[in-house]
C-alpha positions as CSV (number, residue, x, y, z in Angstrom):
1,X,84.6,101.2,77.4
2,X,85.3,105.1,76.3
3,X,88.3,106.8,78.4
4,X,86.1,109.0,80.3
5,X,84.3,105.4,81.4
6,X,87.9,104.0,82.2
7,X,88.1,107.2,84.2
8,X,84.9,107.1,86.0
9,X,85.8,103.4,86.8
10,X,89.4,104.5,88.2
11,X,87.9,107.0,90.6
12,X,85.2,104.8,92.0
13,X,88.3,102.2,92.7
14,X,90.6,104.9,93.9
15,X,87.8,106.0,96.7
16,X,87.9,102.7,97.7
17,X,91.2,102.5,98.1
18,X,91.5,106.4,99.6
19,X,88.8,104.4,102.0
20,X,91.3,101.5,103.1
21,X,90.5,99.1,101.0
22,X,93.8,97.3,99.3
23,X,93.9,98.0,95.6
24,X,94.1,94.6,94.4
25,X,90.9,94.0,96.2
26,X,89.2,97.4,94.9
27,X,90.3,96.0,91.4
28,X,88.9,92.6,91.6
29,X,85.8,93.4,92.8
30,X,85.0,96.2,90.0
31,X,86.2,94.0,87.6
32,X,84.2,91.3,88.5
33,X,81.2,93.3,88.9
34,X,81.7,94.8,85.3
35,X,81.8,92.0,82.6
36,X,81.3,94.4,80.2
37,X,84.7,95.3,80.6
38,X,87.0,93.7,78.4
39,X,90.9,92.5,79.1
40,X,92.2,96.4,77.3
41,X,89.6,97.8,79.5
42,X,90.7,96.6,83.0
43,X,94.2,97.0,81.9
44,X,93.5,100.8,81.2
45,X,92.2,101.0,84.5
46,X,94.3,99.2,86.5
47,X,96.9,101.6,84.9
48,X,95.2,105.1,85.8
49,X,94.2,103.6,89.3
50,X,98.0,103.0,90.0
51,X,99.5,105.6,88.3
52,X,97.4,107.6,90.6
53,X,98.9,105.3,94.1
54,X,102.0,106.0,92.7
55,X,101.4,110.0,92.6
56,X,99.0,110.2,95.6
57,X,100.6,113.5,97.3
58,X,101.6,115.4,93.7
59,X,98.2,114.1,92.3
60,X,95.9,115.0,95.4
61,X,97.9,118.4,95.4
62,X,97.2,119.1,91.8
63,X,93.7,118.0,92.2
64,X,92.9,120.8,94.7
65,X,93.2,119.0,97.5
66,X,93.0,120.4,100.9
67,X,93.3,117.9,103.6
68,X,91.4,115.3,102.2
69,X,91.9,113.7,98.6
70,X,89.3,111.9,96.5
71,X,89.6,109.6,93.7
72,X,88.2,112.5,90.9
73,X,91.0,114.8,92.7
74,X,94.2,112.2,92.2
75,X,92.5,111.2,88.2
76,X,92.2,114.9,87.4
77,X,95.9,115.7,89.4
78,X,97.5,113.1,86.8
79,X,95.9,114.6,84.1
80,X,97.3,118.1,85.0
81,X,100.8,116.6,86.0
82,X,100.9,114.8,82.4
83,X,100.1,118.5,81.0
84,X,96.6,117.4,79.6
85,X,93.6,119.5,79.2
86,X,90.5,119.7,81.3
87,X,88.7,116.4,80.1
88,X,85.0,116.5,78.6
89,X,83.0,114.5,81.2
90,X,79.3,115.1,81.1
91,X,78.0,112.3,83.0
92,X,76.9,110.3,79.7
93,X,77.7,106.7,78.8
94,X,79.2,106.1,82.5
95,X,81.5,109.0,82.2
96,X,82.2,111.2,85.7
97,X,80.3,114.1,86.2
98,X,80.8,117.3,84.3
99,X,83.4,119.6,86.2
100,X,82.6,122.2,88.5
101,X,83.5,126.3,87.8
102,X,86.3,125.4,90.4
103,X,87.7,122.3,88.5
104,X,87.5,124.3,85.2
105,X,89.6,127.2,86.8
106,X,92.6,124.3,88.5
107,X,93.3,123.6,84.7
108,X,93.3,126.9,83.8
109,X,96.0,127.9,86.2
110,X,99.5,127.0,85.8
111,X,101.4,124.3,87.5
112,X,102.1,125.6,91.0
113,X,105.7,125.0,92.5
114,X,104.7,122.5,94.8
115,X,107.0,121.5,98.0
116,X,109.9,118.9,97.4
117,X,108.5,115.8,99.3
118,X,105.2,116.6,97.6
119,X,106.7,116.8,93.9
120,X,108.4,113.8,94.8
121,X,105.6,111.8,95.8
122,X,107.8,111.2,99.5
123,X,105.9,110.6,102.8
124,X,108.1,113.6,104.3
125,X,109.2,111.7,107.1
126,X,111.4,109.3,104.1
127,X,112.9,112.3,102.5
128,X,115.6,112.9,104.9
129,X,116.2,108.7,104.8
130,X,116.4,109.0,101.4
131,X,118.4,111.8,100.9
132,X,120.9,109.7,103.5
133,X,121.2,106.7,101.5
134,X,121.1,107.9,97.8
135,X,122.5,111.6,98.2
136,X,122.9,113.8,95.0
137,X,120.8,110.7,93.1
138,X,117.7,111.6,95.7
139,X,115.6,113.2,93.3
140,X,116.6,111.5,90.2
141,X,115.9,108.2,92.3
142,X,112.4,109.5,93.3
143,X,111.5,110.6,90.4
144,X,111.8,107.4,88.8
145,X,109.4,105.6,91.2
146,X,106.8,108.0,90.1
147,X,107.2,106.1,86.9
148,X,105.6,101.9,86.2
149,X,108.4,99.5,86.3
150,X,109.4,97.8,83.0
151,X,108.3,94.0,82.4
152,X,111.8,91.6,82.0
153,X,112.3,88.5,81.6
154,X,114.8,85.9,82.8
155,X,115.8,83.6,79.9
156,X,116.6,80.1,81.5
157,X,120.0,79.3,80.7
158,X,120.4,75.4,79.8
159,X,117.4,75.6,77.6
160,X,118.0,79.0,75.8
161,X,119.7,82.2,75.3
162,X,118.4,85.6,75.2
163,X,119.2,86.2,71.7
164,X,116.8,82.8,70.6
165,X,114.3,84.0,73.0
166,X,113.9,87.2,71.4
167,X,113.5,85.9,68.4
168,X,110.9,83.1,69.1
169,X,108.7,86.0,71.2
170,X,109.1,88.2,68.3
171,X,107.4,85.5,66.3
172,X,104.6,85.7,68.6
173,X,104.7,89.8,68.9
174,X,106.6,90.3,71.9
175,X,109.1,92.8,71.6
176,X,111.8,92.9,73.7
177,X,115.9,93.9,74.4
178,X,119.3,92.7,76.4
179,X,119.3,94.7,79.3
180,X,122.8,95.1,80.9
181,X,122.2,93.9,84.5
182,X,122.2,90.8,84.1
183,X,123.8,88.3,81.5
184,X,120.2,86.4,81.0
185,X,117.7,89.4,81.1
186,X,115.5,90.7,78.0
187,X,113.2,94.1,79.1
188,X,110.2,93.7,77.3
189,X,108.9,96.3,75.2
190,X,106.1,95.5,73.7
191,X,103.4,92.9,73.8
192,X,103.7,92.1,77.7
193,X,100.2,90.9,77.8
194,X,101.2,87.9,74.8
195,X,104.0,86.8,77.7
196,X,101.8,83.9,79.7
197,X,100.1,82.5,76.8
198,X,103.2,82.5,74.9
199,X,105.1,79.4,73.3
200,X,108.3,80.5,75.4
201,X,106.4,80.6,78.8
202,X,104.3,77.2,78.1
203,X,108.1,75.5,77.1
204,X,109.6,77.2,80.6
205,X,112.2,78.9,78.6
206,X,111.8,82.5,80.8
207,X,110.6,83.3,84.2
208,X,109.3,87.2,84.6
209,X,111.7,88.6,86.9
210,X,113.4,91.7,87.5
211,X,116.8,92.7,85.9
212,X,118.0,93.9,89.1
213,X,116.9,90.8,90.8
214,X,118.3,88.3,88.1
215,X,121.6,90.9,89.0
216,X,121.6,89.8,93.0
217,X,121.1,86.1,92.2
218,X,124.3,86.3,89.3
219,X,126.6,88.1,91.7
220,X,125.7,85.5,94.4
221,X,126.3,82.6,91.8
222,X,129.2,83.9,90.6
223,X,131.2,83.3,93.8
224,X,130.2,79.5,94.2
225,X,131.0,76.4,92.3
226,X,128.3,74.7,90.1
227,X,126.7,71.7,92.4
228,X,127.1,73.6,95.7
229,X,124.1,73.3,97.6
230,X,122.3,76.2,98.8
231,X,119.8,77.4,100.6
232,X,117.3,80.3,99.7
233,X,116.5,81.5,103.6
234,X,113.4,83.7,102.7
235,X,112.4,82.0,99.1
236,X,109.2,84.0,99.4
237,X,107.6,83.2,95.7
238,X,110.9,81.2,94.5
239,X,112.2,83.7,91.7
240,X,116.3,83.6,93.0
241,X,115.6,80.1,93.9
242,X,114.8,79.3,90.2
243,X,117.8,81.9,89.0
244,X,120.2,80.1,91.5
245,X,118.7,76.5,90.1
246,X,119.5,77.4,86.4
247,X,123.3,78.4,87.2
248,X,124.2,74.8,88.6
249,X,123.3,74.9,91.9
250,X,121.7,72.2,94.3
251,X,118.9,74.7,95.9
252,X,116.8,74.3,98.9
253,X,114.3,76.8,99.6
254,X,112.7,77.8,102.5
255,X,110.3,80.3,104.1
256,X,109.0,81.8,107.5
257,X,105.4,81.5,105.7
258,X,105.3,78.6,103.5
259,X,102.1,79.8,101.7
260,X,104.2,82.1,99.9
261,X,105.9,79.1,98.4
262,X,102.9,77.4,97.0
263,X,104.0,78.1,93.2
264,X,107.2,77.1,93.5
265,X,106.9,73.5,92.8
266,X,104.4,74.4,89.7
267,X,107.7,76.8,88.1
268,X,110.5,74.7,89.0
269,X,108.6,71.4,87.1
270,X,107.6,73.9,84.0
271,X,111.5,75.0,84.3
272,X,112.6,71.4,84.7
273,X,114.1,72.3,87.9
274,X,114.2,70.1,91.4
275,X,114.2,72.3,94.3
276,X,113.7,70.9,97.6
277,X,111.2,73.5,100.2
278,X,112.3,72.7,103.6
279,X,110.2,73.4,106.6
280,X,113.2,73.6,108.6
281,X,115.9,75.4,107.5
282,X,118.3,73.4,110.0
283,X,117.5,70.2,107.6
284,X,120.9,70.3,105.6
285,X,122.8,72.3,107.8
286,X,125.4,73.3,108.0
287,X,125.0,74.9,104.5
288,X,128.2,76.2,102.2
289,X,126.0,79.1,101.3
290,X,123.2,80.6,102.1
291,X,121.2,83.3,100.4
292,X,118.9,85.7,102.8
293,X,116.6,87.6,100.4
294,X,115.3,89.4,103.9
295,X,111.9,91.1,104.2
296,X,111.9,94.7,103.8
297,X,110.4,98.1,103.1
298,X,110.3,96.9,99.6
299,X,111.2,101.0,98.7
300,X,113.2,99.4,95.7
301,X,110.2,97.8,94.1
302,X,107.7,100.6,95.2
303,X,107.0,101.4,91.5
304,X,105.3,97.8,91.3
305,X,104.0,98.3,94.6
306,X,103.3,101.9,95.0
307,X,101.1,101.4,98.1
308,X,103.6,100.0,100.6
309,X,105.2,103.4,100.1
310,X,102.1,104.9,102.2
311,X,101.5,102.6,104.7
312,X,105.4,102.3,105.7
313,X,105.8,103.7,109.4
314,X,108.7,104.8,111.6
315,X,107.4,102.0,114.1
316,X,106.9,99.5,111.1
317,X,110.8,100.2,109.9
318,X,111.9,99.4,113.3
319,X,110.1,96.0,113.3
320,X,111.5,95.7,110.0
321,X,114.6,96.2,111.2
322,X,114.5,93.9,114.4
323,X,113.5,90.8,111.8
324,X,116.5,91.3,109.6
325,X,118.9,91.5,112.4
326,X,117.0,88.0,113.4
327,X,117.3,87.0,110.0
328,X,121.1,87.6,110.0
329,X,121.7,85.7,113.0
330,X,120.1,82.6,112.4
331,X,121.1,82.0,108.9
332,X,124.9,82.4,110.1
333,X,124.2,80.0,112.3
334,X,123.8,77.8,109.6
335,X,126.5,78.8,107.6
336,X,129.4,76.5,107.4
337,X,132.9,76.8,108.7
338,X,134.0,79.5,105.2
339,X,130.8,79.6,104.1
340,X,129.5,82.5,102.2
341,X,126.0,84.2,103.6
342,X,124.4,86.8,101.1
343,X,122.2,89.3,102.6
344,X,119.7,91.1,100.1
345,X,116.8,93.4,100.5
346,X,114.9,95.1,97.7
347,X,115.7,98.5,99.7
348,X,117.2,101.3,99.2
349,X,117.6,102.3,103.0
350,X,120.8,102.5,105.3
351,X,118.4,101.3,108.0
352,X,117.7,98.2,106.1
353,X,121.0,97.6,104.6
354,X,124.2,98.8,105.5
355,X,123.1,99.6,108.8
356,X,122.1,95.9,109.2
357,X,125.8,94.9,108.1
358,X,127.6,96.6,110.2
359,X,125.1,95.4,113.6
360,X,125.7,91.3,112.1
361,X,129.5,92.1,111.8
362,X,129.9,93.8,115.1
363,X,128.0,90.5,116.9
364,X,129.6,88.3,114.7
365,X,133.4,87.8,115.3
366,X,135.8,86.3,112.7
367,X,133.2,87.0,109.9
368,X,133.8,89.6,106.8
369,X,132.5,91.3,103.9
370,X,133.9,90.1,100.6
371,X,130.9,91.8,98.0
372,X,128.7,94.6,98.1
373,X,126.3,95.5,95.6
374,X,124.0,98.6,95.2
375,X,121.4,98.9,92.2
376,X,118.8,101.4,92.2
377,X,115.9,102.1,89.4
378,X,118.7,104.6,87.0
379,X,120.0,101.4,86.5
380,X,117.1,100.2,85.1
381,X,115.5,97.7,87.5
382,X,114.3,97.9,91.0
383,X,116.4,99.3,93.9
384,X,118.1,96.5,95.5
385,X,121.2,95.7,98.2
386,X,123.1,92.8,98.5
387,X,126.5,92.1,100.8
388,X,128.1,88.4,100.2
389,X,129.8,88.0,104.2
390,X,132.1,85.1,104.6
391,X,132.5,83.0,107.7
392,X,135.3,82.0,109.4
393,X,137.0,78.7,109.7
């Protein structure tokens, strides 16, 4: 496929999705509609059609835009924000159409100064949320999640180091390098699409996870003894399961929707791991520590997925809100007499996190707060909050 193909392609999915259709779902069915297109090609697009997602308001704006934003509007809006030139469409060899007298004049005016929440890419009811929670790092922070999230890996202590994996992916073409949030993580650099059919990946010596995750899951480790069990509350796919596996630990996992599990026995076996999924979380119980990765806004991971951030609602924040609280409850339930209960959300919200603290603490008598840690993407990974509490005896 030529680029102005790619780009004809990325606006037919991006109507879709302007349309209510979920991108993934857009994505599948052009790509399955198109054989021509080969693995670069859908890669290409999948790039422009969430580069766009990620951009929607500064993209649509730039596009000339009024109320309502098409998908040629947010492709030609990331062509002016990346400071590119009008592009040559002329309707040949799938290409989009040519441009109009009024698209030729948007790129021959200068960037306008477009409002904050806007050149942010901020629903603007978030801003102010935002600007709460990360203060004078607001706009840095936002600006960042205009960005795609890098590709890391987890090297899987017991069977390798980061060092030895790096150099048997490099043997393969995958480039990668230590990133400091966490002791086991490599960010990848080059050759991300080598990762699954890779030596290292058919061996289980890495898991793709997120530095910032692999961060939560050390600093929860870190504070118990190797052969403690533990439970992962909302396992979800099983990524801090495995993490919390490979440091020692005897882990149990267990989720509200066990469909969202379904992988997990396939990575722990290819890890060499034994992780027990529990239907009911009371099987085991009292547990020495629990780990409650809770659902959330996900506004720390919104560069992988950019969509959430405009479908998020005030009333869909305070259901949010009500589940963590639930969350918080029940697993210290379960917590043993001194027990340690982590709280985590990929958030970057007071609502979601330190709001939620202080509401579990105020209901909770005798319990404390012994950890807190905050990451967002400057330090590299996804935004993400956790609080180790303690129970009493």
């Amino acid at each position: 496929m030529t680029p102005d193909a790619r780009a004809a392609a990325a606006i037919a999915i991006l109507d879709r999705w302007l349309a209510g259709e979920p991108a993934e779902a857009a994505l599948t069915r052009w790509a399955r509609a198109s054989r021509y297109a080969g693995s670069g090609d859908r890669e290409a697009v999948r790039d422009l059609v969430y580069d766009a997602i990620r951009k929607r308001r500064s993209a649509a704006a730039l596009g000339g835009a009024d109320d309502t934003a098409t998908g040629r509007m947010l492709i030609q809006g990331c062509l002016r924000d990346a400071g590119a030139g009008p592009p040559g469409w002329d309707g040949t060899r799938h290409a989009p159409g040519p441009l109009t007298d009024a698209e030729r004049a948007l790129f021959a005016a200068p960037l306008p100064d477009l409002p904050r929440a806007v050149r942010l890419d901020c629903p603007d009811w978030l801003l102010p949320r935002f600007d709460h929670a990360l203060g004078a790092d607001t706009d840095a922070v936002l600006t960042r999640m205009r960005q795609r999230a890098p590709v890391f890996l987890r090297a899987h202590a017991g069977r390798t180091d980061p060092a030895a994996l790096a150099r048997l992916l490099a043997g393969e073409g995958i480039e990668t390098s230590p990133h400091p949030l966490a002791s086991m993580a490599l960010q990848v650099t080059g050759g991300a699409r080598r990762l699954r059919g890779s030596a290292g990946f058919a061996q289980g010596l890495f898991e793709m996870q997120d530095a910032a995750s692999q961060a939560v899951a050390e600093r929860f480790a870190a504070v118990l003894t190797p052969g403690t069990r533990v439970l992962d509350f909302c396992a979800g796919g099983g990524g801090k399961a495995l993490a919390l596996a490979a440091r020692g630990l005897a882990v149990s996992a267990h989720d509200a929707d066990p469909r969202r599990m379904r992988d997990l026995p396939a990575r722990a076996a290819r890890a060499g791991q034994a992780i027990a999924l529990l239907d009911d979380p009371a099987e085991g119980a009292p547990w020495p520590a629990i780990l409650a990765d809770a659902p959330c806004s996900g506004s720390g991971s919104w560069r992988r997925a950019p969509e959430a951030k405009w479908t998020l609602t005030p009333a869909a924040l305070d259901r949010l809100t009500a589940v963590q609280d639930a969350i918080l409850r029940r697993a210290a339930a379960l917590t043993a007499a001194g027990g340690t209960l982590g709280y985590a959300t990929c958030s970057l919200l007071r609502e979601e996190n330190e709001e939620r603290i202080e509401a579990a603490l105020a209901a909770l008598p005798g319990w404390f707060c012994t950890q807190v840690l905050r990451l967002t993407p400057l330090d590299g990974g996804d935004g993400f909050f956790l609080v180790l509490l303690r129970a009493p005896r």
